[in-house]
C-alpha positions as CSV (number, residue, x, y, z in Angstrom):
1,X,4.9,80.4,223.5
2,X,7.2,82.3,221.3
3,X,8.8,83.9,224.3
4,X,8.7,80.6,225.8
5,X,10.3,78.7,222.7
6,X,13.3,81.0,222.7
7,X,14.1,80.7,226.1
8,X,14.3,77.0,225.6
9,X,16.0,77.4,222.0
10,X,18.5,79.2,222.5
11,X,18.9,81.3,226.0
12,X,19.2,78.0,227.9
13,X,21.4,76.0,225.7
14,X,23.1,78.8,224.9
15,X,24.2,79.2,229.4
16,X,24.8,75.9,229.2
17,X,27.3,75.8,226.2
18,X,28.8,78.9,228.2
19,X,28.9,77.1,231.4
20,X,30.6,73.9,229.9
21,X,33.1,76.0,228.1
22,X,34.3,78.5,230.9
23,X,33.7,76.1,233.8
24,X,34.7,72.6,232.5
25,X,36.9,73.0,229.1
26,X,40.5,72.8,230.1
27,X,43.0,75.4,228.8
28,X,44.8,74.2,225.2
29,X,48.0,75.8,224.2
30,X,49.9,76.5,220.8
31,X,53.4,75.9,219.5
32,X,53.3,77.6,215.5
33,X,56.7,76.2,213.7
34,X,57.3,77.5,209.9
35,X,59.1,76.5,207.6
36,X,59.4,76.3,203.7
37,X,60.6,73.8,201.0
38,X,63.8,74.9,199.1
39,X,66.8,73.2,196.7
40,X,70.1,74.3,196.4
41,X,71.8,73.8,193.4
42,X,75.8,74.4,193.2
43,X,77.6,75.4,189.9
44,X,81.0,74.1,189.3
45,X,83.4,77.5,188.0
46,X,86.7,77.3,186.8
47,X,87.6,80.8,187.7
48,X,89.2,82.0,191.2
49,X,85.8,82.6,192.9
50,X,85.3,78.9,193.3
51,X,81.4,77.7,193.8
52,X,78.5,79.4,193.2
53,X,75.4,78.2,194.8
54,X,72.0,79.4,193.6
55,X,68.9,78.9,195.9
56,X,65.2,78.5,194.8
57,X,61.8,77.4,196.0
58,X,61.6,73.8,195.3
59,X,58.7,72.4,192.8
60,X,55.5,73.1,194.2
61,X,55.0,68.9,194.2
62,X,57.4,69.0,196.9
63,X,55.5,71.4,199.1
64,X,52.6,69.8,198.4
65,X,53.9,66.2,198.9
66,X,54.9,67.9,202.3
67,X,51.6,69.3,203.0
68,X,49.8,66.0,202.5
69,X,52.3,64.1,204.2
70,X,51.7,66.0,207.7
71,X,48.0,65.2,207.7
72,X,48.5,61.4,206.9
73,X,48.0,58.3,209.3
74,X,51.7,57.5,208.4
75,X,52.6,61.2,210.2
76,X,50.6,60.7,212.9
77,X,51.9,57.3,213.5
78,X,55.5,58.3,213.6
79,X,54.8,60.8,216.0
80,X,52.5,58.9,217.8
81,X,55.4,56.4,218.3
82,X,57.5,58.9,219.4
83,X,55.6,61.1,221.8
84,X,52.3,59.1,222.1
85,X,49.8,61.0,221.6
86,X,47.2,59.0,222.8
87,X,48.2,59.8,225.9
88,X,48.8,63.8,225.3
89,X,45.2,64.3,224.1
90,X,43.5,61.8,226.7
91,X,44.8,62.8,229.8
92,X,42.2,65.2,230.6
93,X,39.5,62.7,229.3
94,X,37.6,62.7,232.6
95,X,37.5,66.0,233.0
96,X,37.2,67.2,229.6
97,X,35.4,64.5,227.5
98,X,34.1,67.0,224.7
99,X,37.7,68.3,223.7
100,X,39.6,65.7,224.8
101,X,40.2,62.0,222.5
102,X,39.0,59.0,223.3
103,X,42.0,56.8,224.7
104,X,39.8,53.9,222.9
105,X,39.5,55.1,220.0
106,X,41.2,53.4,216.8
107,X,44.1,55.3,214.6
108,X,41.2,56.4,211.9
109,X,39.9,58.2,215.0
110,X,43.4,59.4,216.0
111,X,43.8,61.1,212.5
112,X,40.6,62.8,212.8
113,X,41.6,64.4,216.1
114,X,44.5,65.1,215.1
115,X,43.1,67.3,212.6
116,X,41.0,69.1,214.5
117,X,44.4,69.6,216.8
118,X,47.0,70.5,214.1
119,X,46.1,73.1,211.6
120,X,48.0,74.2,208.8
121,X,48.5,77.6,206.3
122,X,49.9,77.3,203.1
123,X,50.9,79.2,200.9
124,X,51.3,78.1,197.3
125,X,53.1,81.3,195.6
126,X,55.3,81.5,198.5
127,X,55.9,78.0,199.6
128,X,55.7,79.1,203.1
129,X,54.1,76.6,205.5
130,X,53.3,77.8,208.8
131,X,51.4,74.7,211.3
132,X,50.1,74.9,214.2
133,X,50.0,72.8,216.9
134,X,47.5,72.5,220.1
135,X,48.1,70.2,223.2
136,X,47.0,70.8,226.4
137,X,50.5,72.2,228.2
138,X,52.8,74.5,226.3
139,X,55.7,71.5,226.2
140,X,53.4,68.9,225.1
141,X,52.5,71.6,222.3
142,X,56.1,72.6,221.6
143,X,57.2,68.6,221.3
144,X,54.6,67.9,218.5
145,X,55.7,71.1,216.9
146,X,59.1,69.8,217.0
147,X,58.2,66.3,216.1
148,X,56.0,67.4,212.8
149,X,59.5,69.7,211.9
150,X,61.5,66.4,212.6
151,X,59.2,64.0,210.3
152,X,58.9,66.8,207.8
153,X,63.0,67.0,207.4
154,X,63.1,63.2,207.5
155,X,60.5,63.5,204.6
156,X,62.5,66.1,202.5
157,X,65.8,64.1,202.8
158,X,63.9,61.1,201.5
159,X,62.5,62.8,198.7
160,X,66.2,63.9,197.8
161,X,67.8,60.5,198.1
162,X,65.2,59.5,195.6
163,X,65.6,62.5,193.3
164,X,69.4,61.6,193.0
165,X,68.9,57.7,193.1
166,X,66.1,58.5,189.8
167,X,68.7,60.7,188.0
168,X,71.7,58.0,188.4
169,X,69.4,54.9,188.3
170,X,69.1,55.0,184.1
171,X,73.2,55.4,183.9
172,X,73.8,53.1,186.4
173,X,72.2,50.5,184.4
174,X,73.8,52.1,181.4
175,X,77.5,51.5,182.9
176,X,76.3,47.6,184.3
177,X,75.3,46.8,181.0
178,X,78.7,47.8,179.1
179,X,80.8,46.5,182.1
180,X,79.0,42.8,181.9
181,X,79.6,43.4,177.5
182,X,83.0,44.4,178.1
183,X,83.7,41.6,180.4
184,X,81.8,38.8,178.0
185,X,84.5,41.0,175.2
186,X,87.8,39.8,177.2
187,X,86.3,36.7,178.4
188,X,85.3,35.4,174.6
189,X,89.4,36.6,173.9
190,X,90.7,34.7,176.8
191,X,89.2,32.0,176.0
192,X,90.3,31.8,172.1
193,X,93.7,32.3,173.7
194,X,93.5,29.6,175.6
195,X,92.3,27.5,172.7
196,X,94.3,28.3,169.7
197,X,97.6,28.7,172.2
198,X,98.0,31.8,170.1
199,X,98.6,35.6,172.0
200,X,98.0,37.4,168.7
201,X,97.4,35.6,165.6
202,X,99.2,39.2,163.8
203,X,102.1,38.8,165.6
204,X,102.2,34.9,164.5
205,X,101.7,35.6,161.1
206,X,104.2,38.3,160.9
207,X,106.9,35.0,162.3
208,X,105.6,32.9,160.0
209,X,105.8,35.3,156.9
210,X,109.6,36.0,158.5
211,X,110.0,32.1,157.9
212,X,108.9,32.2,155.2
213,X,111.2,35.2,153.3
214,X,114.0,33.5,155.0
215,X,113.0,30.0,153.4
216,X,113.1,32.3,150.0
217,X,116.1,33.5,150.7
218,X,117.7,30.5,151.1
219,X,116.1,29.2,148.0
220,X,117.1,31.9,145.5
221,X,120.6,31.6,147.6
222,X,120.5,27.9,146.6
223,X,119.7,28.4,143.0
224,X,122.7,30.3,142.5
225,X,124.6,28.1,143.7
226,X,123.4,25.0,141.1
227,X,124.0,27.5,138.6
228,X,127.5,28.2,139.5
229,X,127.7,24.3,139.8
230,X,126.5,23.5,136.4
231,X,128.7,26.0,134.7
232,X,132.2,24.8,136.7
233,X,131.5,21.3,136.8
234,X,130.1,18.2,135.2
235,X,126.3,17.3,135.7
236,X,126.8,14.3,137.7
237,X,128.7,16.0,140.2
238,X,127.5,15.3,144.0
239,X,127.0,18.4,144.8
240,X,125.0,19.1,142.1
241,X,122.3,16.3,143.5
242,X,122.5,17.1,146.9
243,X,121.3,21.2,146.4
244,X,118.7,19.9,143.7
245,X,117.5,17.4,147.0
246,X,117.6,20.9,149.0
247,X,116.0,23.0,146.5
248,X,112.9,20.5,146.2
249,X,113.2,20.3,150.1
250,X,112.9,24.2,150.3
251,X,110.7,24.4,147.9
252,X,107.8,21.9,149.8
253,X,108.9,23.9,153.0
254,X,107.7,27.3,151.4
255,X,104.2,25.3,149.5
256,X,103.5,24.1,153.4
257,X,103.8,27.4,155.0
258,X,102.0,28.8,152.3
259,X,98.8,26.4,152.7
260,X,98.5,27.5,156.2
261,X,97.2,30.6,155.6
262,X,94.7,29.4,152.6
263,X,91.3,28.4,153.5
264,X,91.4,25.3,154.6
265,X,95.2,25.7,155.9
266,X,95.7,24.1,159.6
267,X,96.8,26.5,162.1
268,X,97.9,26.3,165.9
269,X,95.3,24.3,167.7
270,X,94.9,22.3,164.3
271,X,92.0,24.8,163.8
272,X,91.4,26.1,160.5
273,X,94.4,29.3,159.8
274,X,91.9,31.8,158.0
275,X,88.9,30.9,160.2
276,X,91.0,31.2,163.1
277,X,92.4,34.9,162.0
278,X,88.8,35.9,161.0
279,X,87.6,34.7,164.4
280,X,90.0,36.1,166.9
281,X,89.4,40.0,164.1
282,X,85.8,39.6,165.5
283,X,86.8,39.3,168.7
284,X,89.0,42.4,168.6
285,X,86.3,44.4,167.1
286,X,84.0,43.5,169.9
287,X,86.6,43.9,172.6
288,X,87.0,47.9,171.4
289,X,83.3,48.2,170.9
290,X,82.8,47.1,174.6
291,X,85.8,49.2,175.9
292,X,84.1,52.5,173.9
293,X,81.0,52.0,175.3
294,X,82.2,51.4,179.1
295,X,83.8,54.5,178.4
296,X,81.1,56.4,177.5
297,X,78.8,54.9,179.6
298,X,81.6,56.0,182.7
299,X,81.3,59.4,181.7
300,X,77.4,59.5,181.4
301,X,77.4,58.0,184.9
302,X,79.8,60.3,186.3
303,X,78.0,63.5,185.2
304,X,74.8,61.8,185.9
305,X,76.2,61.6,189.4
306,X,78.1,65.2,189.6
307,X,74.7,66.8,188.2
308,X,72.7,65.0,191.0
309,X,75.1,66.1,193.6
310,X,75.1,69.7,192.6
311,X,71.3,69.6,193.3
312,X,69.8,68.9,197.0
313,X,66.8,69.7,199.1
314,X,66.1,70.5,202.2
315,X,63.9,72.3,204.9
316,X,64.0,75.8,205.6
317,X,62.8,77.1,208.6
318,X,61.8,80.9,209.7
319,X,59.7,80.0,212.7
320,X,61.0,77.7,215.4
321,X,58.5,75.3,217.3
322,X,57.6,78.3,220.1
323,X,56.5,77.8,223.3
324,X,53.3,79.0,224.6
325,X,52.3,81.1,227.8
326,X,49.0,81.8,227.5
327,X,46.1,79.9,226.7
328,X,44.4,80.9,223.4
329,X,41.9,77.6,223.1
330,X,39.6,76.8,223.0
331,X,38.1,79.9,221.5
332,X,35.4,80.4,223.6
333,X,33.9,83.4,222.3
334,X,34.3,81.8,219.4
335,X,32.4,78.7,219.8
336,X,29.2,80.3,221.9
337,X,28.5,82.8,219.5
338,X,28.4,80.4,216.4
339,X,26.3,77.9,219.2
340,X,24.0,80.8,220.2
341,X,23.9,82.0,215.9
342,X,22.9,78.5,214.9
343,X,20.5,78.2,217.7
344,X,19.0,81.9,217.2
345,X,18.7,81.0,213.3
346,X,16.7,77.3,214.1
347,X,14.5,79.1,216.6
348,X,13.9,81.9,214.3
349,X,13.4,79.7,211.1
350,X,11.0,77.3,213.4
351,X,9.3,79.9,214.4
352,X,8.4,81.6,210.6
353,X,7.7,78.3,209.4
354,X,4.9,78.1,213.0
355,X,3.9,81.3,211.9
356,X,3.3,80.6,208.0
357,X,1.3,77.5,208.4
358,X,-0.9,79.0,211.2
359,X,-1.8,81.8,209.1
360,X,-2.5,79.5,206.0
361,X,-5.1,77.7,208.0
């Protein structure tokens, strides 16, 4: 029976794993593509040798972002789109149905297959990355090896666009912000401009005070004049009344322009004069504020935009997609002596376990 039990255990499942795998299995073949993840970051000189550029492994969140990336449903599905790879692991369905996918299946299915077809070695000091890819021709093998380099790349350049959208985002908003102030600034100026019909209320003042030292000038001019009058002639003289009438006239003429630039005193517009001067200072004040900050907020921006220049990803690879000429899967040997192991130990454990509990009884 023991003889008997280990014939049936393991010598005749053991044939006909060996007679499924060397008669039936179809040949798979491998395509190995490596690559590694690495950012080049250029240095701005002023000197005659121009540019220097300094490469480095990129973070190891890259990498790993990367490594994740090629065993995920949305990798698979981009290739899938591409090459189908339904079809590529179900042609030999038929034939083959233990190593061969299930054209039925659903894309959860298609993700497990795929991997138990695409294996990958990485590296974390290094950063290398080395896949490997099985199909069941040497082309179909090297197109998915190509196809995971291609999606990979597409990856890495996305990852970089972000990197430099992140790093300009913040002084983007930054330079909007003090571009909308600084156009609310010259719009509020405009607008009192418009208003008070006035350019600059300095240089209005400044021809009104003119007017107003040429109004005192002709005043003190016409008080010497009376004088001279009143000493030369008699006191009811004409000409005596008519610069006392242009003295008082004067006079009210210099009170007038006076007044306007009191509180209370109406200015162009009929707006209050010292209101109006206070308002349109405030204005100018916020119009130079806004311009400073545009400015500066330019500047940020620009080096913001320089620094994130300087700095890119991208994909190196030291192993091209390669194209197979042997067959090297399944691993036959492989596979029957871990069948005929696991078989040999449940035998062997069945039968101590026999053995134990008939020498108990």
């Amino acid at each position: 029976m023991l003889l008997f039990s280990f014939v049936a255990l393991v010598v005749v499942p053991g044939a006909l794993v060996a007679a499924y795998l060397w008669a039936v299995a179809v040949d798979q073949y491998s395509s190995v593509v490596g690559f590694s993840v690495r950012s080049e970051e250029t240095s701005p000189t002023p000197d005659l040798l121009g540019q220097f550029r300094q490469l480095s492994g990129a973070s190891s969140t890259d990498t790993d972002i990367l490594y994740e990336f090629i065993q995920s449903q949305e990798m698979v599905d981009r290739i899938n789109a591409n090459l189908d790879l339904t079809r590529i692991y179900s042609g030999n369905i038929e034939h083959d149905p233990v190593f061969s996918y299930d054209p039925a299946g659903s894309i959860e299915d298609l993700v497990e297959y795929w991997a138990r077809m695409v294996k990958i070695a990485y590296d974390p000091n290094t950063g290398l990355m080395e896949i490997t890819a099985r199909a069941f021709t040497p082309q179909d093998a090297r197109s998915i090896a190509q196809a995971i380099l291609n999606e990979s790349t597409l990856r890495i350049n996305e990852l970089s666009a972000i990197a430099r959208a992140d790093a300009t985002r913040y002084a983007r908003d930054e330079l909007d912000a003090a571009l909308d102030r600084l156009r609310q600034a010259r719009l509020a100026v405009t607008q009192f401009r418009m208003q008070t019909q006035i350019v600059d209320p300095a240089l209005d003042i400044q021809g009104r005070m003119g007017l107003l030292n040429t109004l005192q000038a002709e005043l003190a001019t016409a008080l010497i004049d009376i004088d001279l009058l009143r000493l030369t002639t008699d006191a009811d003289d004409p000409r005596i009344r008519t610069l006392e009438r242009r003295i008082e006239v004067i006079r009210s003429r210099i009170t007038d322009e006076r007044s306007r630039f009191g509180a209370g005193g109406e200015g162009p517009g009929g707006e209050d004069y010292a209101t109006m001067v206070g308002e349109f200072e405030r204005l100018e004040v916020d119009l130079q504020f806004a311009e400073t900050a545009y400015t500066g907020a330019q500047a940020s921006y620009d080096a913001a935009l320089i620094s994130a220049q300087r700095t890119s990803r991208y994909l190196a690879v030291h192993i091209r997609p390669t194209l197979a000429e042997t067959s090297r899967y399944p691993q036959r040997e492989v596979i029957l002596a871990v069948f005929v192991l696991f078989a040999f130990l449940v035998w062997a454990t069945g039968a101590l376990i026999y053995y134990s509990v008939r020498d108990r009884r």
